[in-house]
C-alpha positions as CSV (number, residue, x, y, z in Angstrom):
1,X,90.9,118.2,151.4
2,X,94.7,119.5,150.7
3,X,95.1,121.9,148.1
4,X,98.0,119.8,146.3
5,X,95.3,117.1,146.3
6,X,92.5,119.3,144.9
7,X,94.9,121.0,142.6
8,X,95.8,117.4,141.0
9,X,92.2,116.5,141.2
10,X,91.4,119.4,139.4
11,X,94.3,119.0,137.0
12,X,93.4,115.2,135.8
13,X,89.7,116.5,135.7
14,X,90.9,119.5,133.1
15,X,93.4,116.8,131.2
16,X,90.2,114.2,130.7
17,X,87.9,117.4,129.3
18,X,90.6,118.3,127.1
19,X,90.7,115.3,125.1
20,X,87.3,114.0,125.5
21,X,85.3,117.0,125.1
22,X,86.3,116.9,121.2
23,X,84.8,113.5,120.7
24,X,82.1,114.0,122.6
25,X,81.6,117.3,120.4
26,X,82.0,115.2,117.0
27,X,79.6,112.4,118.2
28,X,77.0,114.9,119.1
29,X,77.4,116.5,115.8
30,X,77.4,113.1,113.7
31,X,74.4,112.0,115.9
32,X,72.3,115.4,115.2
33,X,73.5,116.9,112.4
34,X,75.1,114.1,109.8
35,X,75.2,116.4,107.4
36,X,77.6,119.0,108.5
37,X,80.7,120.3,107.0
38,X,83.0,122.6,108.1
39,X,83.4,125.9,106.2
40,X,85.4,126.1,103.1
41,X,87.4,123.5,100.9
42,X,90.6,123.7,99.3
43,X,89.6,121.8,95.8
44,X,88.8,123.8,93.3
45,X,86.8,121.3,90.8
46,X,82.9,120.7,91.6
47,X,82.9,117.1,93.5
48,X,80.8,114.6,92.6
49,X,78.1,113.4,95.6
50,X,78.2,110.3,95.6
51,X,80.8,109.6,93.6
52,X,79.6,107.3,90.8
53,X,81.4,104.2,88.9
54,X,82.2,104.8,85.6
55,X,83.4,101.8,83.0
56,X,84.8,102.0,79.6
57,X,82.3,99.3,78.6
58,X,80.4,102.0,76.9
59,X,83.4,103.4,74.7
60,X,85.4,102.8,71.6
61,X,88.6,103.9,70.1
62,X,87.9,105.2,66.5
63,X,88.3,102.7,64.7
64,X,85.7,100.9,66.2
65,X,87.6,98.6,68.6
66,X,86.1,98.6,72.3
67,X,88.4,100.1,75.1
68,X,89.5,97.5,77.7
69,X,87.1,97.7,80.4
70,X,89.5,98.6,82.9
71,X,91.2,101.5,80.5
72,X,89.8,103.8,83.1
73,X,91.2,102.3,86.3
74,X,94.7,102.5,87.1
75,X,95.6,105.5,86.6
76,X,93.7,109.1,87.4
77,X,92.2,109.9,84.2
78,X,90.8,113.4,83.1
79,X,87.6,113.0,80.8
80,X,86.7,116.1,78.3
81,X,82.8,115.5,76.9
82,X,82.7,116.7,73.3
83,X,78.7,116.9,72.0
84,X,79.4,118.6,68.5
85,X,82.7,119.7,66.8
86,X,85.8,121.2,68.8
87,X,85.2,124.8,69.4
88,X,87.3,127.0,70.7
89,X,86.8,126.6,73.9
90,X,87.1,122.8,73.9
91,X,90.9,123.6,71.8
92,X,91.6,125.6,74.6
93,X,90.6,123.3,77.4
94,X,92.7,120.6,75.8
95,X,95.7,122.9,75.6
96,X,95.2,123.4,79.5
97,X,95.0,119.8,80.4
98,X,97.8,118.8,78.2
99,X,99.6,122.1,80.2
100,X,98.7,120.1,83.5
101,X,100.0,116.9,82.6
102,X,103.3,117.7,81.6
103,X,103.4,120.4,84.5
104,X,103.4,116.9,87.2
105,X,106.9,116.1,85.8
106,X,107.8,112.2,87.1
107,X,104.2,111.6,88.0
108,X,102.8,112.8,84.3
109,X,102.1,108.9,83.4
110,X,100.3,108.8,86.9
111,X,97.8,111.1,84.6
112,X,96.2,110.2,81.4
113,X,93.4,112.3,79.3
114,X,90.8,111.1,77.4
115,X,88.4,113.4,75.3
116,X,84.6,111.7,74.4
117,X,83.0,112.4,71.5
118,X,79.4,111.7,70.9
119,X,79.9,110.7,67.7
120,X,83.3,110.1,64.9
121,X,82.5,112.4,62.7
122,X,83.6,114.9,65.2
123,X,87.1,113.8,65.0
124,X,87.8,115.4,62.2
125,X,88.0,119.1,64.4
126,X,90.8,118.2,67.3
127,X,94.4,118.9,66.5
128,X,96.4,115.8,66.9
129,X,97.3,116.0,71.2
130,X,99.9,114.1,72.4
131,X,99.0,111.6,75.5
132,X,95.4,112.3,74.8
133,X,92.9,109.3,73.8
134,X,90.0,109.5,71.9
135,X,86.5,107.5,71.9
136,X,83.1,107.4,71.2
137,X,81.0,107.1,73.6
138,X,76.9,105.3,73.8
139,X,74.3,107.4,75.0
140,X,73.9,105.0,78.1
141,X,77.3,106.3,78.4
142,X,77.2,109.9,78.5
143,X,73.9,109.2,80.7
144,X,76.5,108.9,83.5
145,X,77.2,112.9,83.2
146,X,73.5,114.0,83.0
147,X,73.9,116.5,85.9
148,X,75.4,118.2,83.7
149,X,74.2,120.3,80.4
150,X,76.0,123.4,78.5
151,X,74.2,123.1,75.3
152,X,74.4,121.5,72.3
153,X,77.8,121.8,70.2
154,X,80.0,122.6,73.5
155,X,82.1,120.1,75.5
156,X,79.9,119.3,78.8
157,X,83.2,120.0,81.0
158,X,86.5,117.6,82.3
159,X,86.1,115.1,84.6
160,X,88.3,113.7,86.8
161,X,87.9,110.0,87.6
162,X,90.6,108.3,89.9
163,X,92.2,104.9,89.7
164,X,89.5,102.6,90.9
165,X,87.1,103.9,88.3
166,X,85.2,106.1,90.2
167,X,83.8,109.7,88.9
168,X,84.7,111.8,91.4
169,X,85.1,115.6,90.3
170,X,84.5,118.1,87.6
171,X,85.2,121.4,86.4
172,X,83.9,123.9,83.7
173,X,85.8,124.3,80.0
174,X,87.3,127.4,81.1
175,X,88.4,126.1,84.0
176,X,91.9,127.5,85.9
177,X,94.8,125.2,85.3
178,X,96.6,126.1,88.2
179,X,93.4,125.6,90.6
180,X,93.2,121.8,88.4
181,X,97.0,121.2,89.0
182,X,96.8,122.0,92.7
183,X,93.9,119.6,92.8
184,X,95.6,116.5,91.0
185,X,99.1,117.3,92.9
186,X,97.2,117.2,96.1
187,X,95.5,113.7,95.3
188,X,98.3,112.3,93.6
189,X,100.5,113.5,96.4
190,X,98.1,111.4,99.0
191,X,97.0,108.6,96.5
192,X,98.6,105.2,97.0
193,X,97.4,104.3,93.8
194,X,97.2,105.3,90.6
């Protein structure tokens, strides 16, 4: 054989590994080890696996009316979980997301905040917060959060749930507002909806 003819044989042989070996590589891997992930993430919330459908059937506004039962679609919406009265810590977490929010500029209506009280009576302890709703929630509810449990008194954490309905991520009270900014800027940024 003629080494121009080797050398082109060798040459389309190299240029059919190059881009078949990587799917070869990545079928192997989904075959054998499904579960694999590659190292590292760039969120900074906790996600949610599997994400779970959450509906507004189970909330009311204060004065007793029901939500719409698509309140929570449409838009990304970030749920704070309020057990007992408004601490400190849940002021401060609501100061952060509110922070957020208005940090988005033209996509801040793409964003809406919802904080969930176990109970009315709560009410009374939250500062009035502009853009922010307010229900109360059934226990069937607040079941949907169960992986979660910071005591009693204490919000449970914020959620993030995007536009379809679906709970997707969450994050401690004292979470960073720039790491939660960089997370919704990143998903509104890709999201054709919401």
């Amino acid at each position: 054989m003629r080494p121009e003819r080797r050398r082109a044989r060798t040459l389309l042989i190299g240029t059919f590994l190059i881009f078949f070996l990587p799917i070869v590589g990545a079928w192997l891997l989904n075959l054998f080890a499904p579960d694999w992930r590659p190292f590292g993430t760039v969120n900074n919330g906790i996600l949610v696996q599997p994400v779970r459908p959450i509906s507004a059937e189970g909330l009311k506004a204060l004065d007793g009316a029901k939500l719409g039962t698509d309140y929570l679609q449409g838009r990304w919406t970030l749920v704070h979980l309020l057990e007992g009265p408004c601490r400190q810590i849940c002021i401060d977490a609501l100061a952060r997301t509110r922070q957020v929010q208005q940090a988005l500029g033209d996509d801040m209506n793409r964003v809406q905040r919802l904080l969930v009280l176990a109970t009315p009576n709560h009410a009374r302890s939250i500062d009035k917060h502009p853009h922010l709703a307010l229900a109360v929630a059934t226990s069937e509810w607040l079941a949907s959060f169960s992986f979660v449990d910071n005591g009693a008194g204490q919000a449970l954490g914020i959620y993030l749930v995007d536009p379809q309905g679906y709970l997707m991520m969450r994050y401690p009270l004292n979470t960073d507002q720039g790491g939660l900014l960089a997370d919704i800027e990143r998903l509104l940024k890709i999201s054709k909806i919401g």
